[in-house]
C-alpha positions as CSV (number, residue, x, y, z in Angstrom):
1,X,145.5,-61.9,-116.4
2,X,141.8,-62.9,-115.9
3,X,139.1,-64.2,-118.4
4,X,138.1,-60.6,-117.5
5,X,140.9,-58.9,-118.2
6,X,140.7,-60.2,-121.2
7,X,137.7,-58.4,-122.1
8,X,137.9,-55.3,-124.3
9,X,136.3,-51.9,-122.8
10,X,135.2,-50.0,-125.4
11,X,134.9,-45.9,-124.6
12,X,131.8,-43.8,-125.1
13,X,132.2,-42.0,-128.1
14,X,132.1,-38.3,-127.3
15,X,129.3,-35.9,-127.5
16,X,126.7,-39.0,-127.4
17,X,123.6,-37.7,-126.1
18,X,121.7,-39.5,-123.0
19,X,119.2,-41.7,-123.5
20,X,115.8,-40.9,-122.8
21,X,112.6,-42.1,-121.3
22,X,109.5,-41.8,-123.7
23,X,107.4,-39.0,-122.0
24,X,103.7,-40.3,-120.8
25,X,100.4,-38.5,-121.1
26,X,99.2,-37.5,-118.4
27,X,95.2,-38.4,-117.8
28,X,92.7,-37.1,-115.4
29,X,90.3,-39.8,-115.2
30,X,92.2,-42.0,-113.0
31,X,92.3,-39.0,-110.5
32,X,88.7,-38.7,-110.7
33,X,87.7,-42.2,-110.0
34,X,89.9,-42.2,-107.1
35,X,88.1,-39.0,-105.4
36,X,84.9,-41.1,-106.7
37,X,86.3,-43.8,-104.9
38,X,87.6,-41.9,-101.3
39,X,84.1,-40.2,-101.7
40,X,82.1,-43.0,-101.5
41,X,83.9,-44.8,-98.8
42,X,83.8,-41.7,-96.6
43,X,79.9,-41.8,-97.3
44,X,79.8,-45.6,-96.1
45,X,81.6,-44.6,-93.5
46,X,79.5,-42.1,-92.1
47,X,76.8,-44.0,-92.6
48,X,78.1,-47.1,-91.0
49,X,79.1,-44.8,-87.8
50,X,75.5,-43.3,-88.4
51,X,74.2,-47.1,-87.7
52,X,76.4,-48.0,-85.2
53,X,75.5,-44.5,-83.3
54,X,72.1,-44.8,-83.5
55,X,71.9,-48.9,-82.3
56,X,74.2,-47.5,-79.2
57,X,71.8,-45.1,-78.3
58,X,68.4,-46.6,-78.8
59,X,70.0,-49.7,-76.6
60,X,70.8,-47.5,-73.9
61,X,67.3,-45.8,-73.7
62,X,66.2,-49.2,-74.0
63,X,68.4,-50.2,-70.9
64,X,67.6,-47.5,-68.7
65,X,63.7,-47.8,-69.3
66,X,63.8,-51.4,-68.7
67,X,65.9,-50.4,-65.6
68,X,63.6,-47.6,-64.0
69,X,60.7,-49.1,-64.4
70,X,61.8,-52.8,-63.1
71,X,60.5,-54.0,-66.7
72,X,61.7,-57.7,-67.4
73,X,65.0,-58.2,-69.7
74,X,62.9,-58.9,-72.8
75,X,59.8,-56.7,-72.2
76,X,59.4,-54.8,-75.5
77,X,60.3,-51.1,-76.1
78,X,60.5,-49.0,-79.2
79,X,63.0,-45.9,-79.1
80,X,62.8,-43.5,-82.5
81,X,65.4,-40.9,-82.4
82,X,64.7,-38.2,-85.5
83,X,67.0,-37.5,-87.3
84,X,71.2,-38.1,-88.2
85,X,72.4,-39.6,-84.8
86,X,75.8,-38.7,-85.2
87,X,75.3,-34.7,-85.5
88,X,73.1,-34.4,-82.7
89,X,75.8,-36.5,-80.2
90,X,78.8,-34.3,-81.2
91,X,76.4,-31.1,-80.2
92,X,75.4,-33.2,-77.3
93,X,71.5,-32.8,-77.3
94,X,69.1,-35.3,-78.9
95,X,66.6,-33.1,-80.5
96,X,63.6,-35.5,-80.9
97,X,63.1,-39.1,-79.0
98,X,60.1,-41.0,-78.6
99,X,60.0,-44.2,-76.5
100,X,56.4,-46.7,-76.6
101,X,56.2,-49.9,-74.8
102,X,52.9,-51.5,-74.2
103,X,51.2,-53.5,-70.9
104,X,53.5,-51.1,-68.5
105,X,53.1,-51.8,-64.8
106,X,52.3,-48.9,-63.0
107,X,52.0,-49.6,-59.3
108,X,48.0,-50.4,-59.0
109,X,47.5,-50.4,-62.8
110,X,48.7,-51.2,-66.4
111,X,48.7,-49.5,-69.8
112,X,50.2,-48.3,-73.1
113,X,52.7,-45.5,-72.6
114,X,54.7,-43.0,-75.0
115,X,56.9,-40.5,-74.2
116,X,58.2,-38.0,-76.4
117,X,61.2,-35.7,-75.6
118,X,62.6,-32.6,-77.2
119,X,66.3,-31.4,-76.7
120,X,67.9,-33.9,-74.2
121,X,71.0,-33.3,-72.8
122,X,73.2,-36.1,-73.0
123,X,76.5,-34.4,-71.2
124,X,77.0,-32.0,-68.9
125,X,74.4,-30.5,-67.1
126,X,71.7,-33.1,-68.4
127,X,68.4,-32.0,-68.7
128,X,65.6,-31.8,-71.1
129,X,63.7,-29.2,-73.1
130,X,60.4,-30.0,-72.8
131,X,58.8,-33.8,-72.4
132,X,55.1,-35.4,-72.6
133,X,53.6,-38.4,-72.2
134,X,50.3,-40.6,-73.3
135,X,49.1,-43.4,-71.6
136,X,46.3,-45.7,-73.2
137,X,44.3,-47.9,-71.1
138,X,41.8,-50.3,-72.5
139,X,38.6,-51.7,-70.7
140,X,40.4,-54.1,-68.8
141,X,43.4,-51.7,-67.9
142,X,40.8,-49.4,-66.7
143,X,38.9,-51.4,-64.3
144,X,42.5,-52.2,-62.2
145,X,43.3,-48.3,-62.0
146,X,39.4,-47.9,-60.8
147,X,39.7,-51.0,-58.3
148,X,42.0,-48.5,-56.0
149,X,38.7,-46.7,-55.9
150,X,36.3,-47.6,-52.4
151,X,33.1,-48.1,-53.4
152,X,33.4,-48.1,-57.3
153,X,31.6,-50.5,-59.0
154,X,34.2,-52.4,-61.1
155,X,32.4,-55.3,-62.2
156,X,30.1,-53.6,-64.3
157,X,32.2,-51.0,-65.8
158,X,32.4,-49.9,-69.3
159,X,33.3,-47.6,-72.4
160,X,30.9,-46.1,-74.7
161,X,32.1,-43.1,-76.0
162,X,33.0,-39.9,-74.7
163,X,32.2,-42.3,-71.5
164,X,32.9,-44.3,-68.7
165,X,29.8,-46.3,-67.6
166,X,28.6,-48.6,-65.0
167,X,25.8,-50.0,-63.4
168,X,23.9,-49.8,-59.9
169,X,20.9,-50.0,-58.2
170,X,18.1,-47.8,-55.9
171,X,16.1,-50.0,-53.3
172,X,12.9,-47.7,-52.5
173,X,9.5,-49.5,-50.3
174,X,11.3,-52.7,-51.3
175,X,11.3,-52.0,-54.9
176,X,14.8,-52.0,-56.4
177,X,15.2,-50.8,-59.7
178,X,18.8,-50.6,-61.6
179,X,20.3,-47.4,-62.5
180,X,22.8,-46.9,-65.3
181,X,24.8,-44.2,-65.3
182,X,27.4,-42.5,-67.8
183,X,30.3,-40.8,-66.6
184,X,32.3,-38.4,-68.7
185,X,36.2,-38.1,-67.4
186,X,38.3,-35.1,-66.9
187,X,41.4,-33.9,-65.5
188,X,41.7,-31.5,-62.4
189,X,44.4,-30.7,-60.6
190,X,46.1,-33.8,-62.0
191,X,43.6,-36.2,-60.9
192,X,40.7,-38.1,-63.0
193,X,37.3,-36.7,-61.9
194,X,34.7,-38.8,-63.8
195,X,31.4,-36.8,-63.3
196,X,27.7,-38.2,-64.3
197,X,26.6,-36.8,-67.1
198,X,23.1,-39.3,-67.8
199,X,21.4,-41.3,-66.2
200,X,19.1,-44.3,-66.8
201,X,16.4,-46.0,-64.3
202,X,14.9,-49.1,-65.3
203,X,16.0,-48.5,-68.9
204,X,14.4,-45.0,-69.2
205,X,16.2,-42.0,-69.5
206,X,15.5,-39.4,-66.2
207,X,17.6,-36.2,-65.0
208,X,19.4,-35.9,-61.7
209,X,16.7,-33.5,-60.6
210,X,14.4,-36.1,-61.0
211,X,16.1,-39.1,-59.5
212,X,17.2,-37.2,-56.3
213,X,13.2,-36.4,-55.9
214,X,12.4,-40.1,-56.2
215,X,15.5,-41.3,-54.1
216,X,16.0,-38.3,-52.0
217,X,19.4,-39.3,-50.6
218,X,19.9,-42.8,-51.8
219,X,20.4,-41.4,-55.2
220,X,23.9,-39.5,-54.1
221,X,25.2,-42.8,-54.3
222,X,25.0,-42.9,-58.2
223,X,24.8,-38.8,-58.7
224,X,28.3,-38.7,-56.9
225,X,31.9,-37.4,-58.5
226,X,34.1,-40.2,-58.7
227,X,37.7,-38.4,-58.6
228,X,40.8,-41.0,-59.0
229,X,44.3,-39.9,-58.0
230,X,46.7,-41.0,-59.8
231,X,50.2,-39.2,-58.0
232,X,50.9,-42.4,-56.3
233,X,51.1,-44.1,-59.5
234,X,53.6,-41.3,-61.4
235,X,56.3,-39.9,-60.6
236,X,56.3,-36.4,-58.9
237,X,57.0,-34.7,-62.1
238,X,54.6,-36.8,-64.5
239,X,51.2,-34.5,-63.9
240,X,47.8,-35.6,-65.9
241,X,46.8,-32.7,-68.3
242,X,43.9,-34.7,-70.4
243,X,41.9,-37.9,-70.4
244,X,39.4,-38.4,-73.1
245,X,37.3,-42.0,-74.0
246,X,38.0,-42.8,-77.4
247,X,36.2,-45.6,-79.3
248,X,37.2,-48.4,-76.5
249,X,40.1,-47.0,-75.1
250,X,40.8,-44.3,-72.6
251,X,43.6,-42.0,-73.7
252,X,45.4,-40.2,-70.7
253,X,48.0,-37.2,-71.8
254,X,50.6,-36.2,-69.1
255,X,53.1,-33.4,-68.9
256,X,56.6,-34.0,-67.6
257,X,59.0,-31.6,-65.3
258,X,61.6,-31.2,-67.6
259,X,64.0,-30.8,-64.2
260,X,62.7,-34.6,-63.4
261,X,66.1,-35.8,-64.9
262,X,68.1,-34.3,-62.4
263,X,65.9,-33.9,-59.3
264,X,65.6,-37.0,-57.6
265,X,62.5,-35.7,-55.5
266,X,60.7,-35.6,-58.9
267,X,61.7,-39.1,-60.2
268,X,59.9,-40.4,-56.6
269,X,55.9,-41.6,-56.9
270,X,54.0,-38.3,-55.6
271,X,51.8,-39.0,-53.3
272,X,47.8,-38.7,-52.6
273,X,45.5,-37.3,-50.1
């Protein structure tokens, strides 16, 4: 017999009852910090997504910008999108984006542009709602666009608002007096027309009527339409709606072909007579 055999066993005396854990209270405050808790992770959550969204899609506007318009690596652009990102790339339509960059090269001439697009498509059958564009050209910026015009007299133009002005002169009996003349823009058929609107000789106001007496033809020369076509310049769907001279700046507003995201004919520089 073992050391354990040795060992008395002792029965359960009958009818004994079970033993029993002591009951805990329940409490509901731990359940509610945790739904605090799982709440406000799933708010950083979204928001982080939110972030990550909206850097995703800002770079790729950013990208393809840079890329369309042959823009160096780190030329600067600004892209807003309005509102949550998140919501409107599940839908798949951007509702609101607006894209600025400023000293943009285009073809014969420079300037500030912004475009603004409603209700992009970004799947499927992409397209766009409806799009605009402003371009703002200062004195300088101005006198390259008007340097693609023969004859125009670059080197003395200027802004005075609501107009573009330059300088010239009228040679009559060997007598040659200077004639400044103010030229207020416009937009027709999607060109710039910049039409004289008054006219100085020798530092005196005078009328058309009056200078064409004195000059007789010579004075077409300065009483002339200017008109500056800017297709070549644009693509095929960009068209010029409105061009205004504002303090010293010329402010140009364009419409878009919405269809210009999926036509290639559009996306190509129009041409010009």
């Amino acid at each position: 017999m073992t050391s354990g055999d040795a060992q008395p066993t002792l029965p359960l005396p009958r009818n004994a009852p079970a033993p029993t854990a002591p009951r805990r209270r329940r409490r509901a405050w731990p359940w509610i910090v945790a739904l605090i808790v799982v709440a406000g992770l799933a708010v950083g959550a979204w928001f982080a997504g939110e972030a990550i969204a909206r850097n995703v899609v800002t770079n790729t506007i950013r990208e393809l910008v840079i890329t369309q318009l042959s823009l160096p690596a780190d030329h600067k652009i600004d892209v807003e999108v309005a509102g949550a990102v998140l919501p409107q790339l599940i839908v798949g339509t951007l509702q609101d984006v607006t894209i600025s960059s400023e000293d943009v090269q285009l073809q014969a001439f420079a300037g500030d542009v912004t475009v603004r697009a409603q209700d992009i498509a970004i799947r499927g059958g992409a397209g766009t709602g409806s799009a605009s564009a402003t371009v703002v050209l200062d004195e300088e910026q101005l006198r390259g666009l008007m340097s693609t015009v023969e004859n125009f007299p670059v080197d003395s133009l200027g802004l005075a608002e609501p107009n573009v002005t330059f300088s010239s002169a009228l040679s009559l009996f060997g007598l040659t007096l200077p004639v400044g003349v103010a030229l207020t823009p416009s937009a027709v058929d999607g060109d710039i027309v910049l039409s004289p609107t008054s006219l100085q000789l020798a530092g005196s106001d005078i009328s058309a009527a009056a200078l064409k007496e004195q000059f007789g033809g010579l004075a077409d020369t300065v009483l002339r339409d200017w008109t500056v076509c800017i297709a070549k310049n644009v693509p095929a769907g960009v068209t010029l709606s409105s061009i205004a001279v504002t303090g010293e700046q010329v402010t140009a507003d364009l419409v878009i072909d919405p269809a210009i995201v999926t036509d290639p004919a559009l996306q190509e520089n129009g041409t010009c007579p």
